[in-house]
Structures are given as C-alpha cells and as structure tokens.
C-alpha positions, 0 to 999 in steps of 0.5 A: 197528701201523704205526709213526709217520710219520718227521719231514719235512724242514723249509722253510726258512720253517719253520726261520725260524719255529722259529728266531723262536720260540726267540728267544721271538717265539712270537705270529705277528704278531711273528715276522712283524714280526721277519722284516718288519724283517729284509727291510728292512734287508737290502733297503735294505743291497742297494741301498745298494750299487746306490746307490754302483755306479749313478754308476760303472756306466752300463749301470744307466741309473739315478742314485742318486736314483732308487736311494733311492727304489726302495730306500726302496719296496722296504724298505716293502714289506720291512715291509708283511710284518708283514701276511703270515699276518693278512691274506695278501690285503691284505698282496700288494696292498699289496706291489704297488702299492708295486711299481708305485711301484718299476717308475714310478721305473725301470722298465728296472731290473725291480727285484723285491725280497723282498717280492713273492716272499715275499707270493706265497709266504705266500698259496699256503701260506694261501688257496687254489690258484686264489686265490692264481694268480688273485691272481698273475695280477692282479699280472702283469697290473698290473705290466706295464701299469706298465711299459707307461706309464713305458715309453709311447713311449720307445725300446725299451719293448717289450723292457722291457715283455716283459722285465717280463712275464717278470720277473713272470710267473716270480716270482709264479707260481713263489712261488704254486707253492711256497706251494701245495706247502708247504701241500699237504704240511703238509696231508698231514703232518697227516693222517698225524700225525692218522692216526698219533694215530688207530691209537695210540688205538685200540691203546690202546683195545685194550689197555684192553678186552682188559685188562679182559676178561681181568680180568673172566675171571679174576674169574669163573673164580675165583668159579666154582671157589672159591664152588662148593667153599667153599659145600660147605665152609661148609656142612659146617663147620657140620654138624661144629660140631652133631656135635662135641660129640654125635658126635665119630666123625661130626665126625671124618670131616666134618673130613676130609671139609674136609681133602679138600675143600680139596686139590681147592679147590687143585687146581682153582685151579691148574687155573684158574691153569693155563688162564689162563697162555699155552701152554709157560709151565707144564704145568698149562697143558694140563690138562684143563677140565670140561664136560658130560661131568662133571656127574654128578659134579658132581651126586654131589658135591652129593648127598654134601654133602646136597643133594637134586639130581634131575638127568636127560639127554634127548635124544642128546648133542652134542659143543659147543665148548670154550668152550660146553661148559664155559660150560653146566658152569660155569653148572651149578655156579653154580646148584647152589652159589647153591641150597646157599647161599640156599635150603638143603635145597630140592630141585634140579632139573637138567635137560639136554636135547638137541634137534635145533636147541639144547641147554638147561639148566634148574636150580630149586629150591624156597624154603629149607627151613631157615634159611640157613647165614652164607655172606655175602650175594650176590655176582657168580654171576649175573653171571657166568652171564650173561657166560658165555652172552653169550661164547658167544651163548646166551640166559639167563634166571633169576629167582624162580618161583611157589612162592619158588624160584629157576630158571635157563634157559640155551639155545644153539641149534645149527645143522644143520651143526654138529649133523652135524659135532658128531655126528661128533666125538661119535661118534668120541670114543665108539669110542675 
C-alpha cells in the first residue's frame, strides 16, 4: 500500500486563513472582511507616509490632496475585498473602477495598491484560467485607456501611458498567473488526498473480506471434522446406553470404542488447528490433509458405526489439486454424517467417478428407517458443502429424491491438459 501524500507547503494566502480561523473567523465572508479591514489600514498607513513625503519631494509631481484622495480609493478598494471569494467577478470589477479613480487623480504616480493584486489572485484561484486572463486583460485595457485620458495632450503622456501599460499589465497577469497556479495544486492536492482515502479503503475493505474468509474457513473446517466424529460418537453413546444394563461386556467395549473416538476428534482438530496457522509457527503445520485416497477408510469408519454404505470407484483416477481433493473428501464425510444423523439406517450410496472431462461424486440415501437419535437439528453442512465447491468452481447440487432420501452431486470438470498433467503426477506417486 502506497504511503499517504506528504503535506504541501502552505501559500502564504493559505497561512492567513488558518491564522484567521484560529482567531474563530471560521466563515469565509469574515475572514475576508478581517483580511479587507487589514488592507485598508495598511494602505491608508503607506500613504499617510506618501502624504508627508510629497510636500518635500518634488519629483512625486503630486500634492498632499491628492495623496488623501488616492489613498482614500486605495483603502475602499482595501475594503471591497470583503467581496473576494463570494463574488470574485464583481469584487475585480469594483476594485478597478475604483483604480480608475486613482489613475484620473494622478496618473503619473502609477499608484497599484493591494487590492487589485489581491482581487486578480483570488479570481485565478476561483474561476477559470482563460476567465480570469480575460478578465485581466480587460483590466489592462481599461486602465490604460484611463491613463490614456488624464494623460490627453499634456507632455510626456506617452511614456506615462506606456509606463501604465506596463504597470498593469505585469500586475494583473502575474496575479492571474499565481491565482492559476494555487488552484491547479489544491486541485492536484485533492486528487491525491482522495486518491490517498481511496487505496486506504480498499486495503480496509481487503482486510475486512480476508477476514471474514478466514473466519467462514475455519468455521467449516471445524464443522467438517467435529460434526462427522461426534455424529459417530452420539450414535454410539446411545447404542452403549440400551446395552449397559442387558450386555455390560458390549457396553464396555462401545465406551472404549468413544474413548478412541475421542482421541482422533483431538487429532484431527490439531490437525485443523495445524492447517490454519502460518507454515514454521508449528510442526503440526505440514501434516498431512485427507483426500480421496482416503475415502475407503472414511467409509469403513462409517461401516463400524452401522451405517450400510455401498460405496464403488469408476473410471481411472486423477490426481486433483490439494484444494479439489480435500474439498470432494470433506464433501464425502459431510454427506455421510448428515445421513447418520437425519436418516439413521438408511442405505448410503457413495459413488465416485472419473471421466475423461470431470470428476463426480454422488451420495444418497434412502429415508430414516429408525427414529432419529437427538442430535440437534441442522446446521451449516449444506453451506459448507456448497462453499466448498464454490472455492474450487465445481457444480453442486443436493436436495430430496423420490423415495424421501436425500442426494448430493458434486462435479468438477477437468480439462485435457490438466488431465494429462494430473496423469503424470498420478503415475508418478504410484511407482513410489
């Protein structure tokens, strides 16, 4: 998982804000305001000093009038920036036809206050980038015409006008620039912060679905190995309780035969256990799984509990994958036990055939014969049987037949290249 996008350095725009928001200015339109009242009083402070330097300086060619006057337009346009991020288009406009006002009152200064830069800026940031251009160059445009008519036949006007030109045209497109810039990496910013949240919740979402994977397999794994041995257990126990009294010799043995019973129950659950820890945590980690190969004694277990079981091999076998092999086993002692327990002394047939294109397993019995021993009411081996061959793409089927019994089909087909490759294998293990 790719690690979280590093902080980006803040604007200095975006450091006034946080520092208006820890000032409890949290809505934008008072921040603006606070930020609006801020530019005025440092405008009118710069041309109070203007004001006491123009009397003494004459180069400025501007009295101390006019000084006040520009900066009292300069302080409303200090102020107009309440308007900044509500209306960013209206708030420019208004702040250059106050900039008119300053350029008619003395346009040789070129006076370009805080404002425009500042109006310029916020709508690159906020509009487009060929609005907020456009919308420079219409400014440009209409100061220098200003300049153009305060400027009309006096001497050295055209310098002045190319000197405004200039002035404004740097401003506003180097403002526009920024504003453009800024917006384009909060945008990028948040694409990375959304992309960042994105990978988080789907490696959440991961986990989540492996977790529960790994909950429903143990689940199963442990239904298939404890409801098969304590079906069997179960049914002996009740076969011990007729005989203990009548034939103490037969209970005897049929309490041993629990005792036994019981120890394999705790072997295959360490096994289980075993299968279900990561490899190197524990020995019991490589032991080995049951798979077709051991039906016949899964079915000669069922045979000494009393079950009449019928069971036949067709066809030439195949060597499956782990996980197919032990899936048809499991599925085979599944069936078994939910016929020892819902239908007791019903034959079983257990039928397991290799074709050329698939491998089949076939397991019904007739309806109970005898009244069924209390061993709970049903449970989770149908679901279990039927995630078992969704894991490994066979088709399952089970449902009642005709005659009240039950049938459960389990078919995985095989492909030609497989077969030939599974052949091999087969072959090999056989000339060990």
């Amino acid at each position: 998982m790719s690690a979280p996008a590093p902080a980006a350095a803040l604007t200095p725009g975006e450091r006034l804000d946080k520092a208006l928001s820890r000032a409890r200015a949290a809505r934008p339109f008072t921040k603006d305001a606070a930020l609006a009242v801020a530019v005025a009083a440092t405008t009118l402070g710069l041309y109070a000093v203007l004001a006491r330097l123009a009397p003494a300086d004459a180069s400025l060619q501007v009295t101390a009038a006019e000084v006040w006057t520009m900066g009292a337009l300069a302080a409303a346009q200090g102020l107009l920036l309440c308007l900044r991020r509500m209306r960013p288009g209206l708030c420019l406009a208004l702040v250059v036809a106050v900039q008119l006002g300053v350029i008619a009152v003395a346009p040789q200064i070129m006076a370009q206050g805080f404002g425009p830069a500042i109006a310029a800026y916020t709508l690159g940031t906020l509009a487009s980038a060929r609005f907020a251009f456009t919308a420079a160059a219409v400014a440009v445009v209409l100061e220098t015409g200003a300049s153009v008519a305060a400027t009309w036949g006096e001497p050295g006007a055209a310098v002045t006008v190319l000197n405004q030109l200039g002035s404004s045209a740097l401003l506003y497109a180097a403002a526009s620039i920024v504003g453009a810039y800024v917006a384009t990496r909060r945008r990028n910013w948040a694409l990375a912060q959304e992309r960042a949240e994105q990978v988080l919740r789907a490696a959440r979402e991961r986990t989540e679905r492996s977790v529960r994977a790994e909950r429903t397999r143990i689940a199963r794994e442990l239904h298939d190995v404890a409801a098969h041995h304590l079906s069997g257990m179960v049914v002996q126990a009740a076969a011990i309780e007729r005989l203990i009294d009548r034939d103490p010799a037969a209970a005897k043995d049929g309490a041993a035969w629990i005792r036994t019973q019981g120890k394999e129950t705790l072997a295959n659950l360490r096994q289980v256990v075993g299968l279900l820890r990561e490899r190197g945590d524990a020995g019991d980690g490589d032991a080995p799984v049951p798979g077709l190969s051991a039906l016949d004694a899964l079915v000669a277990e069922s045979r000494r509990l009393g079950d009449d079981v019928d069971f036949a091999r067709e066809g030439e076998p195949l060597v499956l994958p782990p996980i197919a092999d032990i899936s048809f086993y499991r599925i085979a002692q599944q069936a078994l036990t939910n016929a020892r327990q819902h239908a007791p002394g019903a034959p079983v047939r257990l039928r397991l055939a290799y074709t050329d294109h698939a491998v089949e397993l076939l397991a019904a019995n007739g309806s109970a014969r005898r009244a069924v021993a209390e061993a709970g009411h049903g449970g989770t081996g149908l679901v279990g049987m039927r995630e078992r061959a969704d894991l490994v793409g066979a088709e399952f089927a089970a449902g009642r037949v005709a005659d009240g019994g039950w049938s459960v089909r389990l078919r995985l087909a095989v492909r030609e290249a497989d077969r030939e490759r599974q052949g091999e294998a087969f072959t090999k293990e056989g000339k060990r």
